[in-house]
C-alpha positions as CSV (number, residue, x, y, z in Angstrom):
1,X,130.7,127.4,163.7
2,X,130.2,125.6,166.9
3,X,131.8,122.1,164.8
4,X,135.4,124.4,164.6
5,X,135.5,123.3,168.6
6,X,136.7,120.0,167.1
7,X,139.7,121.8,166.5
8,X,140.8,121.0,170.3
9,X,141.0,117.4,169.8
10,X,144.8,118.4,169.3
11,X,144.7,118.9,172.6
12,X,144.4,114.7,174.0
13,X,148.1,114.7,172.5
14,X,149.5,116.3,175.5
15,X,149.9,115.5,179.1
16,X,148.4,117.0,181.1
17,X,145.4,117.5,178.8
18,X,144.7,120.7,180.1
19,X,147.4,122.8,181.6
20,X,145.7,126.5,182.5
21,X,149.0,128.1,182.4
22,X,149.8,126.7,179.0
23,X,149.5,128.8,175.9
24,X,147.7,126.5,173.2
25,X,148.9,129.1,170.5
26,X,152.1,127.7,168.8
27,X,152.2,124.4,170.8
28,X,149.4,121.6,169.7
29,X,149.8,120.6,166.2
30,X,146.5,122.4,165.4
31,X,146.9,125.4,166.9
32,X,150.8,126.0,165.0
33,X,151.2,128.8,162.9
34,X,150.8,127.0,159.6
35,X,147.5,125.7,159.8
36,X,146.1,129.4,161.0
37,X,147.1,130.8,157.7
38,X,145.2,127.9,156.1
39,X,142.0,128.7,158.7
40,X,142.4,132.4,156.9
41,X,142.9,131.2,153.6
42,X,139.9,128.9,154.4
43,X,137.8,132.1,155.2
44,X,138.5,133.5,151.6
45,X,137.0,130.4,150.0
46,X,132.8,130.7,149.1
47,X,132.3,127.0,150.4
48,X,134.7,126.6,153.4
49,X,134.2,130.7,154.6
50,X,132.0,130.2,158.0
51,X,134.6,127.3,158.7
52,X,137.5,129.3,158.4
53,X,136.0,132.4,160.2
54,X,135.3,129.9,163.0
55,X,138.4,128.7,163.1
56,X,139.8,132.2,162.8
57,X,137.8,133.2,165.5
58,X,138.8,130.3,167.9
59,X,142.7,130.9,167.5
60,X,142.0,134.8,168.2
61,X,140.0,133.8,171.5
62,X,142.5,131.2,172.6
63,X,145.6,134.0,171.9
64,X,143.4,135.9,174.1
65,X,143.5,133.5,176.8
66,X,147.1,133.1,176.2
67,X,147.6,136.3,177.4
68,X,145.4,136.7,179.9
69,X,146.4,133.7,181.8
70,X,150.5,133.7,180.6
71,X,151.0,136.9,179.5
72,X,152.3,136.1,176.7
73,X,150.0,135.7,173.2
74,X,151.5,132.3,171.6
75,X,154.2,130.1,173.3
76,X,157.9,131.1,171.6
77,X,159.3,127.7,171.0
C-alpha cells in the first residue's frame, strides 16, 4: 500500500510543487475525479484490491487535508 504514494508524482506537473493552501483533489491529473472511480473500481477487483484500497485511502486522506487546510474538500474548477 505504501507503493500507492507514487500516486503524487502528478504532483512535479505543477508550480509550485507544493502549494499548502492548494487542494490536490480535483486539480493534478491523478487526483481528478475520473481516475478515483477507477482506484474504486480497482478495489473490487481480486488482483488489483489492496491497490485500489490504497489508492482509495490516499484520495480520502488528501480530501481530508483539503479541508482542513482550505476548507473546502476538492478544488471546484
Amino acid at each position: 500500500m505504501m507503493v500507492t504514494m507514487l500516486v503524487d508524482i502528478d504532483h512535479l506537473l505543477t508550480t509550485p510543487i507544493y502549494d499548502p493552501l492548494r487542494c490536490s483533489i480535483n486539480f493534478h491529473p491523478l487526483h481528478q475525479f475520473l481516475p478515483i472511480g477507477l482506484y474504486v473500481v480497482l478495489s473490487f477487483i481480486p488482483k488489483t484490491r489492496w491497490i485500489g484500497i490504497g489508492l482509495v485511502i490516499h484520495m480520502l486522506l488528501d480530501s481530508f487535508d483539503c479541508y482542513q487546510h482550505v476548507g473546502v474538500w476538492y478544488t471546484a474548477v
